[in-house]
Steps between C-alpha positions, in 0.01 A plus 500: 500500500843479682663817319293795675801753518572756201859393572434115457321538186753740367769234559287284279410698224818680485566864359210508298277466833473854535274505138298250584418667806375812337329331289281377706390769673483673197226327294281612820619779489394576182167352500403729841644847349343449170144502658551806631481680183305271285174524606488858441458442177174237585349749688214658219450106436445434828264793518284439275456125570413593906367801450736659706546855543841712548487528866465135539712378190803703656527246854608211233867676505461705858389148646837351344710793585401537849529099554830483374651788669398365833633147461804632352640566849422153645757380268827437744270357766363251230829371401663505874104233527485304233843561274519628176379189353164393686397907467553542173305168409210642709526854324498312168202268631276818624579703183383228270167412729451941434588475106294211469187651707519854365475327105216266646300800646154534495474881647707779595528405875662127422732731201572740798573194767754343246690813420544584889653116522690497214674851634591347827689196291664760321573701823714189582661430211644793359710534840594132570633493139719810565664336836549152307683629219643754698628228728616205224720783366853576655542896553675634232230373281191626668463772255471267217232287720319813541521563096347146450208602789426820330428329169157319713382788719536792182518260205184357573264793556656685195369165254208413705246711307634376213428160577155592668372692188582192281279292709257688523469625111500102425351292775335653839599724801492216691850365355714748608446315878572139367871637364637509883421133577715309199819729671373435825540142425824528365690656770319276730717209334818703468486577906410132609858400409696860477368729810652432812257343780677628814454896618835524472608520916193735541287450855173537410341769685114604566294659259416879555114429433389831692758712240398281232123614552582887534700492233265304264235771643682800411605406150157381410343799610732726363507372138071484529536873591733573208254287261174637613625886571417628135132351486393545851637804557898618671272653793251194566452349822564131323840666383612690793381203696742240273797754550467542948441125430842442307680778725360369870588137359859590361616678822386191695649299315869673487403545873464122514842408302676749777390355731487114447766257550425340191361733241397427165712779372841568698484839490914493565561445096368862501777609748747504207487771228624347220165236571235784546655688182473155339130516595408803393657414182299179478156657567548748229628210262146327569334818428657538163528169389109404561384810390647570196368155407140620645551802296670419162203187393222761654649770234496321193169333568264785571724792299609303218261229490764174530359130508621362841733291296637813383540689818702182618710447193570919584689365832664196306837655368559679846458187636761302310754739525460524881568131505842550311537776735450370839734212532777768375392737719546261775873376369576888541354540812767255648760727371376824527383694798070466503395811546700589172292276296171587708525881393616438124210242507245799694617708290422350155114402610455835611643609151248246322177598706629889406485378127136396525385808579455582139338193396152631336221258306769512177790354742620213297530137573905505481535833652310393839665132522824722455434691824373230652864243422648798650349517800560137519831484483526796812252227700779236402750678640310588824394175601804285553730778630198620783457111586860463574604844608221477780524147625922504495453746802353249718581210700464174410246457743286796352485418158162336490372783689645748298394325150136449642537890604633610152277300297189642741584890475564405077164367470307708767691756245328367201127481637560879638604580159207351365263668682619775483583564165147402368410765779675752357469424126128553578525847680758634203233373197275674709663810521608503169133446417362818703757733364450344120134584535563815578666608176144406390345829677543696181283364254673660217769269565281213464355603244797620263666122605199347387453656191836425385459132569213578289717620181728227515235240483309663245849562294586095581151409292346387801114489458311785652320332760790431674603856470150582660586322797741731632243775582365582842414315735682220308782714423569574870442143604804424212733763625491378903576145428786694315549667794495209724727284299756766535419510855597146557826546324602758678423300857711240378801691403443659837516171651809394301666830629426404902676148415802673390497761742521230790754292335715819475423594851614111633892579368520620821431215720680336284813700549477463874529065421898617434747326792557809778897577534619561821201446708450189670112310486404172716453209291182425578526137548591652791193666609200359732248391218222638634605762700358370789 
């Protein structure tokens, strides 16, 4: 194929090039960021038909979360390799082979095997599609590109339980891995005549492989001791083991990027402030955006008894109005300072995750989607205005390293967030529990509950057997699951409260993303990379 440069093929598609650019990449897009979310919703399913337990049902998203991190940072030394084109054929390629092997699985290991290589696919795409939309579209428009990249990395995740529970209610767990591959295919098509071949004047330059192994050391033991930490025990040896793993493993590894001439990460995107506000930022927008949709389908399943079509249709109305949102968002963000929009957007999750702290198991349908399409519309202001605001500070030169770097601290955000939100939702039920069951020391109160429950369904014409039932030990046995219901309500309003409490508390990186007057920073395009 003779036209190889994005110039050359602009020239003969004309204006609307740009579009069918993004495209592209975004059908893959898509298809990687929905499977990060819609297995969840597979995973009792999948249970039940391996016989797998929590501990080991868990690794099916801390395999694809740790996978996809990594490989997230090999992105600018893939496209300086192979161009935009070739990689992102062979990240399509390898996420289809992992769709099509995880829904073909006949045990948990081969299930396990395709979710780690469908994460590193998606590792590769989600970044490579940034820098080729971010690079088809002329400056002044990059917040508007960044508006139509938000509506695959947030859109997705927000409908991808609804999807998942509609498959599953009506055909089989295993569907929810043969969606990727018909998207997979399609962007394939798009890019063989609309992604550039050429790495755009890039020198390809040797891969980091001794970072790359640290680094895929320390994440995967650090998310295994965040997984395992509540069943085995904070204080283990397996635990505290995992966590001198991840810490000896991370300090080489930052050790190793110092140090090396060509590091997989160039630590000198971190030199600029704006960048490492940007990242905080990021990380705490992965927390929050994967783990309110951990949290919100876990509510309304085991508190208020939802269908997994139901949980998902829960998510759907957020979801639409983030895509209305986003591109918006992104139009404004080329017009109005990003940090603005990032702390209006901050602020209106936080606001939204504040809300469901009251939900209870007589929250209704409307009332939850309502906090939820509010919350959406702060993540669609977030997105586009943090994707621009951070990469605008850097070189040419350092934008594929700083979209691998943003996208990597957004997702390491999300499988943190995870983690450790399930963590804590545990430890608050359980504390809830203990001091619940403690009301229960004076029997009188018992037994004067009990006996009105008693009255009212003798007075409702209820026969008496039932009313029999609620005597000792059966009436004690009634009043704890009482007890524990209210126990897991409370540890989820608890949980909703942490979300907003760290969305609140990330205005203020935020604020520091603001240009500094008067004080003159090194571009750092003009830095050594490595700092070598």
């Amino acid at each position: 194929m003779t036209l190889r440069t994005a110039e050359s093929l602009a020239g003969r598609f004309g204006a609307a090039y740009k579009w069918y650019a993004t495209a592209s990449v975004m059908v893959g897009c898509v298809a990687t960021v929905l499977s990060a979310t819609i297995v969840n919703v597979a995973m009792p399913d999948i249970m039940g038909e391996f016989g797998m337990g929590q501990d080991q049902v868990q690794w099916l998203s801390t395999a694809f979360l740790a996978s996809m991190t990594t490989t997230m940072l090999a992105t600018a030394w893939t496209l300086a390799t192979f161009g935009p084109k070739k990689a992102y054929l062979a990240a399509l390629a390898a996420f289809t082979v992992g769709s099509i092997l995880g829904g073909c699985s006949p045990g948990q290991e081969v299930l396990i095997l395709a979710r780690t290589i469908q994460g590193a696919a998606a590792g590769l795409i989600q970044p490579l599609a940034m820098v080729v939309i971010f690079s088809v579209f002329e400056p002044s428009r990059r917040g508007t590109a960044m508006g139509i990249f938000g509506l695959g990395v947030v859109l997705a995740p927000a409908l991808g339980p609804t999807v998942g529970g509609m498959l599953i209610d009506n055909y089989s767990w295993r569907y929810v891995f043969f969606l990727g591959p018909p998207l997979c295919a399609a962007g394939a098509e798009m890019a063989l005549f609309f992604l550039p071949s050429d790495s755009g004047g890039q020198r390809a330059k040797p891969f980091d492989w001794p970072g790359f192994v640290l680094l895929c050391v320390a994440v995967a033991a650090f998310l295994a001791a965040l997984s395992n930490g509540q069943r085995e025990g904070w204080d283990s040896g397996y635990v505290m083991g995992a966590f001198g793993l991840s810490l000896s493993f991370g300090l080489a590894f930052v050790i190793r990027e110092c140090t090396c001439r060509f590091p997989l990460l160039a630590v000198g995107v971190y030199r600029n402030p704006r960048f490492l506000a940007a990242s905080f930022v990021a990380f705490i927008l992965g927390m929050g955006l994967f783990g309110s949709t951990y949290l919100i389908p876990l509510f309304v399943q085991t508190i208020q008894g939802y269908m997994p079509t139901e949980s998902g249709m829960l998510l759907m109305p957020g979801g639409i109005m983030l895509g209305v949102v986003s591109p918006l968002a992104g139009r404004l963000a080329d017009r109005v300072p990003p940090y603005v929009l990032i702390i209006f957007g901050l602020a209106l999750f936080g606001w939204s995750s504040l809300c469901m702290t009251d939900v209870d198991t007589s929250t209704y349908f409307w009332q939850f989607a309502g906090w939820v399409v509010l919350g959406r519309i702060g993540l669609g202001f977030i997105l586009p205005s943090l994707n621009s605001g951070a990469l605008r500070v850097l070189g040419p030169e350092h934008v594929g390293q700083g979209a691998g770097a943003i996208n990597f601290i957004r997702q390491l955000g999300g499988a943190v967030g995870v983690s450790l939100l399930s963590v804590y939702l545990e430890q608050q039920t359980t504390i809830y529990a203990a001091a619940f069951n403690d009301l229960q020391t004076g029997s009188h109160m018992v037994s004067d509950t009990l006996g009105q429950i008693s009255v009212l369904l003798s007075r409702t014409g209820m026969v008496d057997d039932l009313t029999q039932a609620l005597r000792p030990p059966e009436a004690y046995h009634f009043f704890s699951n009482m007890l524990a219901a209210q126990a897991q309500v409370m540890g989820f309003r608890e949980s909703f409260l942490l979300v907003a409490t760290v969305f609140f508390a990330a205005i203020v990186p935020a604020w520091c993303m603001r240009p500094k007057r008067n004080r003159r920073c090194p571009p750092i395009a003009q830095s050594h990379e490595g700092g070598n």
